[in-house]
N, C-alpha and C positions, 0 to 999 in steps of 0.2 A: 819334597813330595808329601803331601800330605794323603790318608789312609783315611776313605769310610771304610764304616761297615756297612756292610751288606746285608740289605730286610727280605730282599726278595728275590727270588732267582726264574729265568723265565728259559724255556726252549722256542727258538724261534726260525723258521727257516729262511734262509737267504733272501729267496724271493717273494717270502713276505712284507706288508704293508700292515701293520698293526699299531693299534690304542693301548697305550701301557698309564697307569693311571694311581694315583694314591687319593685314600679317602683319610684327611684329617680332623676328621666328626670327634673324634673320641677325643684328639691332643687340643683342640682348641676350646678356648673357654667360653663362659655363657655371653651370647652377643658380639663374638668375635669374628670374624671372615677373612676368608683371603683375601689381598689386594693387589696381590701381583705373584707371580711364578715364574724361574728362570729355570730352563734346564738345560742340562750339560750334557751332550751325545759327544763319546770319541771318534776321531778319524775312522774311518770304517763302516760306520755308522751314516744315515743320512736322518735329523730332523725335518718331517715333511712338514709339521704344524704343532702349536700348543696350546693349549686352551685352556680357561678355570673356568667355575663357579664360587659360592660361597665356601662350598667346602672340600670340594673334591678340584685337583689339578691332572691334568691330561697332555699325555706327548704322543704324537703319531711317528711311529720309527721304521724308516722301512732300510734296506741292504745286511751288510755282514759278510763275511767270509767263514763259509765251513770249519769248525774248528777252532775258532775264536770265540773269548769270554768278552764280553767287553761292561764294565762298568759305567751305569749312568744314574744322573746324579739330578732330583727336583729340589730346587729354593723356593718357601714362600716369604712373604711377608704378609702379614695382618694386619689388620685396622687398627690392632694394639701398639703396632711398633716392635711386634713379635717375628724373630727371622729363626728358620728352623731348614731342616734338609734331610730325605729319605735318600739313600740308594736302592735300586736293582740290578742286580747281573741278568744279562743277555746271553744266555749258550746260542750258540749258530750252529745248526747242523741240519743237514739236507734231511727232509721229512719225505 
């Protein structure tokens, strides 16, 4: 089992339907763009949609169980041939 770390930590409640999103403006270099974005949502979790632009990658995440952390995970690739990966934690707790 392999181990991210952790960039970012988020509360969300169950019955939310939410845009969780990383801006890679700063890590990527001049002329460079995303080409693609894979992300990883655990069991428990539901991916409703994902989306990119040049610079910025976007997952629409909706479920969760009260009480649950759940780590998820975006891959890009760039025009470079450049492959990189942020995490966030997900707290679930009823709001």
């Amino acid at each position: 089992i392999e181990l991210m770390p952790v960039e970012f930590v988020y509360i969300k409640d169950p019955g939310a339907t939410l845009d969780y999103s990383f801006d890679w403006t700063d890590w990527l270099g001049t002329n460079e763009t995303i080409t693609a974005t894979s992300w990883t949502v655990p069991t428990g979790l539901t991916k409703v949609s994902e989306t990119f632009s040049a610079y910025v990658s976007t997952c629409r995440i909706s479920g969760g169980t009260a009480g649950t952390g759940y780590t998820v995970t975006c891959q890009i690739t760039t025009n470079e041939g450049e492959i990189d990966r942020r995490s966030l934690l997900l707290t679930v707790e009823n709001r």
